[in-house]
C-alpha positions as CSV (number, residue, x, y, z in Angstrom):
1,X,0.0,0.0,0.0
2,X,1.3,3.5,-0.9
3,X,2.6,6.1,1.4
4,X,-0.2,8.2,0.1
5,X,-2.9,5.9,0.9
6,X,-1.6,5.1,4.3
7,X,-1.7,8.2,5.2
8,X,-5.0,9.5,3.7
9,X,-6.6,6.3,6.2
10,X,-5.1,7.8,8.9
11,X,-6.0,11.2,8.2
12,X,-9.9,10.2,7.8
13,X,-9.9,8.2,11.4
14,X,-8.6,10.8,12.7
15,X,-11.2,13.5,10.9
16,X,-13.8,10.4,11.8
17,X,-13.0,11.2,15.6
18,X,-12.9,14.6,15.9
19,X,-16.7,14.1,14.1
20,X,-17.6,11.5,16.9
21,X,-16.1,14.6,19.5
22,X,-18.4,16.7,17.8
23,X,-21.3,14.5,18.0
24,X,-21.5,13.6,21.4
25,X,-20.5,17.3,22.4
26,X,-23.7,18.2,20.3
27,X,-25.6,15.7,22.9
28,X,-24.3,17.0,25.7
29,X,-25.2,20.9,25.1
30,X,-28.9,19.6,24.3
31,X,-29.1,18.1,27.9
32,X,-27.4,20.6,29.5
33,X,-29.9,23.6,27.9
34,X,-32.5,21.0,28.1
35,X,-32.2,20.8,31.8
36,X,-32.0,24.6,32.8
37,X,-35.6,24.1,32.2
38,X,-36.2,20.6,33.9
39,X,-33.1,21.0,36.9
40,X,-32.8,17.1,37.3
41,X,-30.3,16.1,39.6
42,X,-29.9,12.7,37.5
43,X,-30.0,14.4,34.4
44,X,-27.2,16.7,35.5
45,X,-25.1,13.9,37.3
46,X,-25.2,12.2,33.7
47,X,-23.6,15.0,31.4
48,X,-21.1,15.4,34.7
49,X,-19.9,11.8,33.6
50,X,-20.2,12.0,29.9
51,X,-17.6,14.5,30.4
52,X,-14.9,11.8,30.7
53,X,-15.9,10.3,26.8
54,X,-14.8,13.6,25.2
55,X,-11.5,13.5,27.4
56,X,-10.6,10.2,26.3
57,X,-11.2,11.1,22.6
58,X,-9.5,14.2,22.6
59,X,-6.3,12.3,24.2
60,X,-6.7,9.9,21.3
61,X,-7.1,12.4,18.8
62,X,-4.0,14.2,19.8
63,X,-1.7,10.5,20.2
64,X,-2.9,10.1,16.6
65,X,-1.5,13.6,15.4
66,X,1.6,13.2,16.7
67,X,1.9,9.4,15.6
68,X,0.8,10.6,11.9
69,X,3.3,13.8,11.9
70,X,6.3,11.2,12.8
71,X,5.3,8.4,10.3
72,X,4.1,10.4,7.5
73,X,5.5,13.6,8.2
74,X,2.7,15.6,6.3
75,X,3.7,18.9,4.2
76,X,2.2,22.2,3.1
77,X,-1.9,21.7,3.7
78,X,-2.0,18.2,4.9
79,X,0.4,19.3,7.9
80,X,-2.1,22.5,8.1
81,X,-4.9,20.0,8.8
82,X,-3.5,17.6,11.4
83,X,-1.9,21.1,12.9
84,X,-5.4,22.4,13.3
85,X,-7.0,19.3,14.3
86,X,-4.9,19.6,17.5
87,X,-6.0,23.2,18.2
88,X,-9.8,22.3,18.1
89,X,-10.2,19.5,19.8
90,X,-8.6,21.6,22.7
91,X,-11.7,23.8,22.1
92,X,-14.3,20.9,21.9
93,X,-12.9,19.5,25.2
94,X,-13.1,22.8,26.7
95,X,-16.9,23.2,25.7
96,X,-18.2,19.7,27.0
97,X,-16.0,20.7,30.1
98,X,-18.3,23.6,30.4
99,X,-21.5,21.5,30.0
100,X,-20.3,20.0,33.0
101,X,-19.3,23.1,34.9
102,X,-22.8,24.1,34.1
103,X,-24.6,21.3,35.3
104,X,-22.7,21.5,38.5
105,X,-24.8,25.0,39.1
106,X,-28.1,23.2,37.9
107,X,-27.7,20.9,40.8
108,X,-27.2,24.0,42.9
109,X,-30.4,25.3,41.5
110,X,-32.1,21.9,42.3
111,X,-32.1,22.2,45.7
112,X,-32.9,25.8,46.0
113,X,-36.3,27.9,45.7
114,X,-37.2,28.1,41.9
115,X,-37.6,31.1,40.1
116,X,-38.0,32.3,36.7
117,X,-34.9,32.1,34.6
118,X,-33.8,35.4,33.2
119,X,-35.7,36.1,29.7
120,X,-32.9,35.8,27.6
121,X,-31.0,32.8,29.3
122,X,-32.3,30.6,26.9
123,X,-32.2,32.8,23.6
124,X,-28.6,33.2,24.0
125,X,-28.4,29.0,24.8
126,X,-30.0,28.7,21.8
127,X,-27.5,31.0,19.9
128,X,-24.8,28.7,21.3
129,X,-26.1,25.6,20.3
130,X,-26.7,27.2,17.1
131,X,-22.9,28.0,16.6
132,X,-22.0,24.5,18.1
133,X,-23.9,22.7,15.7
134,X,-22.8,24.7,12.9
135,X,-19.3,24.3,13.3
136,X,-19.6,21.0,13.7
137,X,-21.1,20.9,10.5
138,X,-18.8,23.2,8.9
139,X,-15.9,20.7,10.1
140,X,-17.5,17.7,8.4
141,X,-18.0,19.7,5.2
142,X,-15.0,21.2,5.4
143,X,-16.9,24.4,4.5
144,X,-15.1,28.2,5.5
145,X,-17.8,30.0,4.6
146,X,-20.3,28.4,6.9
147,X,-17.1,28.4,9.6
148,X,-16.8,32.1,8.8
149,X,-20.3,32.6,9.7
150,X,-20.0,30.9,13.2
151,X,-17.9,33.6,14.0
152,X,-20.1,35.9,13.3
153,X,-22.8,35.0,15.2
154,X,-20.4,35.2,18.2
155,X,-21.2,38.5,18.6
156,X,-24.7,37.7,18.9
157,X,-24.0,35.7,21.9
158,X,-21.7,38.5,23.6
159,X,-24.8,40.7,23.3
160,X,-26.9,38.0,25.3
161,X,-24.5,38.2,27.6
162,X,-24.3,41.4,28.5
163,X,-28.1,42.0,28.6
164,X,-28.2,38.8,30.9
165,X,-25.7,41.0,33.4
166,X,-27.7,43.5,33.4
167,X,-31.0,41.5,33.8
168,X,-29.7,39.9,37.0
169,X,-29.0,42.6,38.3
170,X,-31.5,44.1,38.4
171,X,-33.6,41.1,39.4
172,X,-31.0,41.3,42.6
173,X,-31.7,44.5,43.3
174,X,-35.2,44.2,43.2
175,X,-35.2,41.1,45.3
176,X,-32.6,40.2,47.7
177,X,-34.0,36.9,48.5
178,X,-33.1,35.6,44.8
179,X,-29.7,36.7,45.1
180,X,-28.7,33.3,45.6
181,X,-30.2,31.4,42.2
182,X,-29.4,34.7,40.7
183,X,-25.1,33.7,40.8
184,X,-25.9,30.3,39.8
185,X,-27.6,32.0,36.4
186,X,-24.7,34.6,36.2
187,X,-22.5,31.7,36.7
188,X,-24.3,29.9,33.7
189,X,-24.2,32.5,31.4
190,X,-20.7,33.7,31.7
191,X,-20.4,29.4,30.7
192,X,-22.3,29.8,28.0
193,X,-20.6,32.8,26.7
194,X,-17.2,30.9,27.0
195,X,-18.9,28.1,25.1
196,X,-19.3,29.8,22.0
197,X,-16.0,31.8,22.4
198,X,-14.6,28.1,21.8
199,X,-17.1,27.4,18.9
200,X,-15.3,30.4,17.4
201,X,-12.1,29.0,17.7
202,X,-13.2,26.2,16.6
203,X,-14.4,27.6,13.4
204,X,-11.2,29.8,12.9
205,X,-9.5,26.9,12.6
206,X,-11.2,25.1,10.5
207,X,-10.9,28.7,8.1
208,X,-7.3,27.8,8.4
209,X,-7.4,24.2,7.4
210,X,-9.9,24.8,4.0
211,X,-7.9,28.3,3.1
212,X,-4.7,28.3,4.5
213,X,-5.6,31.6,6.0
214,X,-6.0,33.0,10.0
């Protein structure tokens, strides 16, 4: 079998599990945004342990860089891609890490008086997950426009977030008794920002890998 071939394999496992990061990272935002609604210990508990999955894959991911750089030592764009492979995954760790630090506060909020959420809490999770799944897509497509676009929308999400600050607030001001499920929220949505602040690196790097361009 040809050098070529060999390492065009290797390159698609590895593209195959960064795709499988990806997929159960998509999972794990839908339970975590699904349960700021529900606040179920169990349900929390559970994307707490998934976390461990997307560790193991991202170690994997990063042994099979480095074993593909020594064996086949990649040039010009093929390099660019295993390169940037190792950037993301960093990021796609760092957002299923942040499901979990979420879900941490949601168990918080489980055992405390419920209130209503902050109105936009859940637009701006939405805007995340839309980025999330989008560059997810964008990766397996290997598409820069659509990547280009993901980091656009980051802005949109910054402007959640600082209309969330100023929504909680307020809702402290006006009621002291809240103040406590009021930092578990702040908490959540300075996570969430974070989140797609990674699904915008994520996206730049993918840029990289189609253009060759930062």
């Amino acid at each position: 079998m040809g050098t070529r071939v060999v390492y065009q394999e290797e390159l698609d496992k590895l593209n195959r599990n960064v795709i499988m990061m990806g997929t159960i990272l998509e999972t794990s935002i839908q339970m975590t945004l699904t349960n700021l609604t529900e606040l179920r210990d169990d349900v929390a508990h559970n994307i707490i342990s998934r976390d461990d999955q997307i560790d193991d894959l991202e170690l994997l991911v990063e042994k099979e860089c480095i074993e593909l750089i020594a064996k086949q030592q990649p040039v010009a764009s093929d390099l660019r891609s295993v390169a940037s492979i190792m950037k993301l995954v960093t990021d796609i760790e760092r957002m299923a890490d942040h499901c979990a630090d979420i879900s941490e506060y949601t168990l918080r909020l489980c055992v405390q008086k419920r209130i209503d959420p902050p109105k936009n809490l859940f637009l701006m999770a939405e805007a995340m997950k839309g980025m999330a799944n989008s560059v997810i897509l964008s990766f397996v497509n290997q598409d820069a426009e659509e990547a280009r676009k993901v980091v656009e929308q980051d802005d949109i999400v910054d402007g959640f977030f600082h209309q969330l600050i100023d929504e909680l607030a307020k809702m402290m001001e006006a009621r002291p008794s809240v103040i406590p499920q009021c930092i578990e929220y702040l908490m959540i949505t300075k996570y969430l920002e974070r989140m797609a602040d990674h699904a915008a690196n994520i996206a730049k790097w993918i840029g990289f890998i189609v253009t060759g361009k930062l």
